[in-house]
C-alpha positions in Angstrom: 0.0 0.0 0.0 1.7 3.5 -0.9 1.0 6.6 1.2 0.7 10.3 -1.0 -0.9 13.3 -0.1 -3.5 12.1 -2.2 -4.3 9.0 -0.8 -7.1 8.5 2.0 -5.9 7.5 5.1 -6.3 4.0 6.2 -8.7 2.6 8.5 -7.9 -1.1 8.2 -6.9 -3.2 11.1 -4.0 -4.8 9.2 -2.3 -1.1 8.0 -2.9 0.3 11.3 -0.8 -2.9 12.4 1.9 -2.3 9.6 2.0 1.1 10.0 1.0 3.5 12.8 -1.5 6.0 11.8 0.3 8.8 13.5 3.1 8.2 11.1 0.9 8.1 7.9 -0.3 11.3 8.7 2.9 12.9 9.8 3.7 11.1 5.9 0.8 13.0 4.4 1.5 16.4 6.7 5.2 15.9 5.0 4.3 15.8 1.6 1.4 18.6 1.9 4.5 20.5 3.3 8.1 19.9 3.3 8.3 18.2 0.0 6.4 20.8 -2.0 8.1 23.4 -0.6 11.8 22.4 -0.9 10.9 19.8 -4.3 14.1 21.4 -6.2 16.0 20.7 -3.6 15.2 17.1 -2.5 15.4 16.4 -6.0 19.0 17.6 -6.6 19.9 15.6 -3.1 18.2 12.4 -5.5 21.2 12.4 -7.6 23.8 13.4 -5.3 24.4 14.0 -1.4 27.7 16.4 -0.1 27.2 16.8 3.4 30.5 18.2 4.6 29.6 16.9 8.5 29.5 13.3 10.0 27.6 13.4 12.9 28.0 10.3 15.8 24.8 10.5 17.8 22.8 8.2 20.6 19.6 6.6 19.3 17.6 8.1 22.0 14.8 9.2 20.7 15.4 12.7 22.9 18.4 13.3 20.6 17.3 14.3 17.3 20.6 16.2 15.6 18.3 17.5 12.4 16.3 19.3 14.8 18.7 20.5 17.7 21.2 21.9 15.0 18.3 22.7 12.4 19.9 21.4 10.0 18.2 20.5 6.0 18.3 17.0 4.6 21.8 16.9 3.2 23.9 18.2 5.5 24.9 16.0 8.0 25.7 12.3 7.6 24.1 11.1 11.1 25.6 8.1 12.4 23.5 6.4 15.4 24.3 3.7 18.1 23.8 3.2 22.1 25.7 5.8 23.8 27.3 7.3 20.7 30.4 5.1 20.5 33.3 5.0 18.5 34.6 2.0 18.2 38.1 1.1 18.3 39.4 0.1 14.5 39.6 -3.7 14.4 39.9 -6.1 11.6 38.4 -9.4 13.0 35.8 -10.2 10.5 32.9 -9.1 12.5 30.1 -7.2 11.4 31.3 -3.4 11.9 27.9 -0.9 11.2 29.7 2.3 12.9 33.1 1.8 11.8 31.2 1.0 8.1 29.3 4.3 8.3 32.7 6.5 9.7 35.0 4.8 6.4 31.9 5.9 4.3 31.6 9.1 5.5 35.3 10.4 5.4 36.7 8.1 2.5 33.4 8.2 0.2 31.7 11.4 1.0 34.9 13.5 2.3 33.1 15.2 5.2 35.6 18.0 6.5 34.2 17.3 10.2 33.0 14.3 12.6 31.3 15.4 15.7 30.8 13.0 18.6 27.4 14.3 20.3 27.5 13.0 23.5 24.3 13.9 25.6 22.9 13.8 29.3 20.1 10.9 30.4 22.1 8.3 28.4 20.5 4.9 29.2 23.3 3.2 27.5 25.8 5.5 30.5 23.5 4.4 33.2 23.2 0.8 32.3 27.2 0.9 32.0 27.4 2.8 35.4 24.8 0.8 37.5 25.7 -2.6 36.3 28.9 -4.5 37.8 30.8 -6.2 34.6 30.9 -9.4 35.7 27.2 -8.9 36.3 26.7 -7.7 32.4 25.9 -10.6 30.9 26.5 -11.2 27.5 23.4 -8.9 25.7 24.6 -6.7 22.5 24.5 -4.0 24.4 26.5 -5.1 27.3 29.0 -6.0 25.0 28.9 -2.7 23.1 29.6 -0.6 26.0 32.5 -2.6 27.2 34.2 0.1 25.1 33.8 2.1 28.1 35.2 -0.2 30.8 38.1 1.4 31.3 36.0 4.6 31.5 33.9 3.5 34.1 36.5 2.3 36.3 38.4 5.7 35.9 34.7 7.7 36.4 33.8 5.3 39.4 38.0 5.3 41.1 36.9 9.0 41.7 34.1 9.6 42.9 34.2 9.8 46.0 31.3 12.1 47.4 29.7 12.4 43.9 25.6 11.6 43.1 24.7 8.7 40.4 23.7 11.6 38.4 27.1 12.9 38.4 28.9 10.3 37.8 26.8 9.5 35.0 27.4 13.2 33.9 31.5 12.8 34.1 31.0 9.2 32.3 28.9 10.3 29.5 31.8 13.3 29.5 34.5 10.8 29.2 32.5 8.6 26.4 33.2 11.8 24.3 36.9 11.8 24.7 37.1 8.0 24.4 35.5 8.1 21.2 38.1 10.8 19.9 40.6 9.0 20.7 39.4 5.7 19.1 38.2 7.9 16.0 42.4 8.3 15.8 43.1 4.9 15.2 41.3 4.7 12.0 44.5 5.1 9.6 41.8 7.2 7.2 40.8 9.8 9.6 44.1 9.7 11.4 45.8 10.8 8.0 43.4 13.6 7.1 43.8 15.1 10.6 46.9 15.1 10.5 46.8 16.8 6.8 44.2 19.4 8.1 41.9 17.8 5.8 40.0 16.7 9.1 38.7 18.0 12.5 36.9 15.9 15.1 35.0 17.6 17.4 33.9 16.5 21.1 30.1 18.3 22.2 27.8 17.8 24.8 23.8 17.9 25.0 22.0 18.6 27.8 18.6 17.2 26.7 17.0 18.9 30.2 18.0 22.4 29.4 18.8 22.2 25.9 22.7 23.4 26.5 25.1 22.8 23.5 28.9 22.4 25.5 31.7 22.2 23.2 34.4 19.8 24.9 37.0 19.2 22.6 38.5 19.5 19.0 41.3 17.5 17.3 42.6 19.2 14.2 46.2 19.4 12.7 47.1 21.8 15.4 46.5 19.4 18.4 46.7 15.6 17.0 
């Protein structure tokens, strides 16, 4: 069954079971709207996309880059995981959908810029705070954010006095840097930083108050 802004929308039980009728008419809102008004545009993005940023955000649904930057179709290159992690660059053979997505992005599309949104609230920080690893079990995401096991012991060494919340805070803090620093072992990125064809940038969302805070940039100046 297609969906156009022509099309009634429908009232059987087995589309509203394929497809949520708040999304149809978001669909139909969308083409009344959006489409028709930037048509030229979306049609030049049909034969060709150039976004210039590469943007590694957390799947929660509270983090939406498009709309907290305000950005148009085409000009970020959104890469989204648990927590967004970076990976460390490994060749075992496995199934790699970030690292994928980050060799894409700076060897196929040439993005001057990767940005590595961390953000407060992360689920994916608070499981990886609350839960002792040898309690982790062996879920996909357990085993995604054992990236951050050496984080969490740093975060957790030093807390002393500190609330859940703020350790959570310094640990989804820390993610940021990690990330960097793993982005760096990707020969491809490493070689464009280092050639200033490259910057990496470190920011942080505060999904409660909606503050941007910039924490860190790797350029040819600093790497």
């Amino acid at each position: 069954m297609r969906y156009d802004s022509a099309a009634p929308i429908a009232t059987e039980k087995k589309a509203e079971k394929s497809m949520p009728q708040r999304l149809i008419e978001g669909y139909q809102r969308f083409r009344k709207g959006y489409f028709q008004q930037h048509e030229q545009h979306l049609s030049a993005l049909a034969e060709e996309q150039k976004p210039s940023i590469a943007m590694v955000s957390c799947s929660d649904s509270r983090v939406d880059p498009a709309i907290i930057f305000d950005t148009n179709p085409g000009e970020l290159f959104v890469i989204r995981n648990v927590a967004n992690l970076v990976p460390p660059c490994e060749d075992d053979g496995n199934y790699h959908g970030t690292s994928a997505a980050l060799e894409f992005a700076v060897t196929g599309l040439e993005v001057e810029h990767i940005v590595v949104l961390g953000h407060a609230q992360c689920g994916g920080i608070k499981a990886l705070i609350d839960t002792e690893p040898e309690d982790a079990g062996e879920s996909f995401v357990a085993t995604w954010m054992q990236i951050l096991k050496d984080v969490r012991q740093e975060v957790l060494a030093g807390v002393e006095e500190k609330s859940s919340e703020q350790c959570a805070r310094a640990c989804e803090k820390a993610a940021v840097h990690k990330s960097l620093n793993n982005l760096m072992s990707f020969p491809w990125i490493s070689a464009r930083v280092e050639a200033g064809q490259l910057a990496l940038h470190g920011w942080y969302y505060d999904v409660r108050c909606g503050q941007l805070e910039q924490l860190e940039t790797v350029d040819s100046n600093q790497s």
